[in-house]
C-alpha beads as a LAMMPS data file, in Angstrom:
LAMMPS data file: protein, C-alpha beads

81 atoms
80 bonds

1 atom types
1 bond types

-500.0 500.0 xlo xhi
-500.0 500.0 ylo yhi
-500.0 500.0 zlo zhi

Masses

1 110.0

Atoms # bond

1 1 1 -146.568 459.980 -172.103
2 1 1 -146.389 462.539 -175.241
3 1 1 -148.121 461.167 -178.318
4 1 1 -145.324 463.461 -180.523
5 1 1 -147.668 464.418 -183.195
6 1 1 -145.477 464.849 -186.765
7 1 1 -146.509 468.281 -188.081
8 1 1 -147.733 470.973 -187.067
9 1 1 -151.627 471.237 -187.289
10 1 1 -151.568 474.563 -189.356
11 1 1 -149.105 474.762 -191.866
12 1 1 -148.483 470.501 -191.833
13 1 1 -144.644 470.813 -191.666
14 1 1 -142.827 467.845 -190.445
15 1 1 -141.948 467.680 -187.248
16 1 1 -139.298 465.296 -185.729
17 1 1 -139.456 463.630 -182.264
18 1 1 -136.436 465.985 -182.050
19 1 1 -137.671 468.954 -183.222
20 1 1 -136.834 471.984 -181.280
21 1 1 -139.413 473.835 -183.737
22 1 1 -142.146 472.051 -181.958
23 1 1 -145.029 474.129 -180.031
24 1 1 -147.604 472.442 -177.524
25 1 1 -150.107 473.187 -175.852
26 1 1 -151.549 471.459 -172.412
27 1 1 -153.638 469.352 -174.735
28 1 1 -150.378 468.788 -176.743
29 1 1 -152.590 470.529 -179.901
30 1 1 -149.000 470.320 -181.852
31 1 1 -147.392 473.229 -184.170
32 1 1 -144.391 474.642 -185.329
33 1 1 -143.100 477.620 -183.617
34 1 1 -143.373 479.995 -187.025
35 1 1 -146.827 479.102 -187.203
36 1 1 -147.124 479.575 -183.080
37 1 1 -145.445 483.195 -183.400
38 1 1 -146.875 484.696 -186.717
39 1 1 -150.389 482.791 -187.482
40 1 1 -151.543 481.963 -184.343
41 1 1 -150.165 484.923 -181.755
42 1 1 -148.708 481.617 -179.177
43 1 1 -153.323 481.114 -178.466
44 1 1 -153.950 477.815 -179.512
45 1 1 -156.686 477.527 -181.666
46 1 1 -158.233 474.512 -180.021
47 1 1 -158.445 475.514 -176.874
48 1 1 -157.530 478.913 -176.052
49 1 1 -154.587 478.044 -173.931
50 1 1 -150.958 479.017 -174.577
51 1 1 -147.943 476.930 -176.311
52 1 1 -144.486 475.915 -174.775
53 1 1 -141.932 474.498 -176.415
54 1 1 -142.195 469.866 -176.530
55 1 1 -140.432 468.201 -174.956
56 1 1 -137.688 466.119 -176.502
57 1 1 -137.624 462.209 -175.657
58 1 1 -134.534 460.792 -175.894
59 1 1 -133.208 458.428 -178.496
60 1 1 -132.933 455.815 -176.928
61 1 1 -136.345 455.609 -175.641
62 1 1 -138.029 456.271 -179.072
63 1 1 -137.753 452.633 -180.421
64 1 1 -139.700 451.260 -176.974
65 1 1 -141.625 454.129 -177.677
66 1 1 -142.121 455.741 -180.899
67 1 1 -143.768 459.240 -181.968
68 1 1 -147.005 458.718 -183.333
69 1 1 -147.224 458.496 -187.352
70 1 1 -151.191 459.567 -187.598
71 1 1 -150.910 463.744 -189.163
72 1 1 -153.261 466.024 -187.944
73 1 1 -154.103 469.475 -189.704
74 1 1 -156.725 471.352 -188.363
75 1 1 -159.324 474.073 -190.751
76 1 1 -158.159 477.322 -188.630
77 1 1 -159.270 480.478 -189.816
78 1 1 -155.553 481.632 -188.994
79 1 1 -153.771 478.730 -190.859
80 1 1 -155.871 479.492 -194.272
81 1 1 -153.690 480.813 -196.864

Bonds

1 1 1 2
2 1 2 3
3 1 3 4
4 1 4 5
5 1 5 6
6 1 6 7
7 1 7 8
8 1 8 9
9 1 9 10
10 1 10 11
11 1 11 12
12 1 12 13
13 1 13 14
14 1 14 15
15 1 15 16
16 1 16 17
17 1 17 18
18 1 18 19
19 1 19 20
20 1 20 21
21 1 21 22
22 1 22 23
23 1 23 24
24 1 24 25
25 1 25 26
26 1 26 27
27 1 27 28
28 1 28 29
29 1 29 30
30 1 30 31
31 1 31 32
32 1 32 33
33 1 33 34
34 1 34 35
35 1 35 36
36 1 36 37
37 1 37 38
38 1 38 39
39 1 39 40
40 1 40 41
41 1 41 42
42 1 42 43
43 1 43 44
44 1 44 45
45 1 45 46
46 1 46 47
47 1 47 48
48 1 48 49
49 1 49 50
50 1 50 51
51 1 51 52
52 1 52 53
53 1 53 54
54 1 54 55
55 1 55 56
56 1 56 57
57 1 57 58
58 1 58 59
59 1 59 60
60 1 60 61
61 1 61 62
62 1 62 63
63 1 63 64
64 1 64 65
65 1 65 66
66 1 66 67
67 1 67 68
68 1 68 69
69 1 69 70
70 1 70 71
71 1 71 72
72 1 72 73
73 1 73 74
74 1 74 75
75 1 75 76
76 1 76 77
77 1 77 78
78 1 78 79
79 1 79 80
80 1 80 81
């Protein structure tokens, strides 16, 4: 199952379960699709692989099971500034 990170590792914008803004990659390495497009040229940063867009669980499943709450921003060269 999709952990659903919250923001997007780079520029740490929020990021709803619902988000159509939200980018993953195959290690779901989470961030939003302006970062994706204009920082990070759709590479991810982590591992090299490319981004498509995450999935969207439906409501009524995210009360059994919720996105996760924990934030993670990475130190990218691309994301500085």
């Amino acid at each position: 199952m999709l952990i659903l990170k919250p923001n997007c590792e780079c520029c740490d914008r929020d990021l709803a379960a619902d988000s159509p803004e939200a980018r993953i990659c195959t290690f779901e390495c989470t961030f939003c699709a302006a970062c994706v497009e204009t920082r990070l040229a759709g590479v991810c940063p982590n591992c090299g692989g490319g981004f498509t867009a995450r999935p969207i669980r439906p409501a009524a499943l995210l009360a059994r099971f919720p996105a996760s709450t924990e934030r993670v921003v990475g130190a990218h060269a691309a994301c500085a500034g």
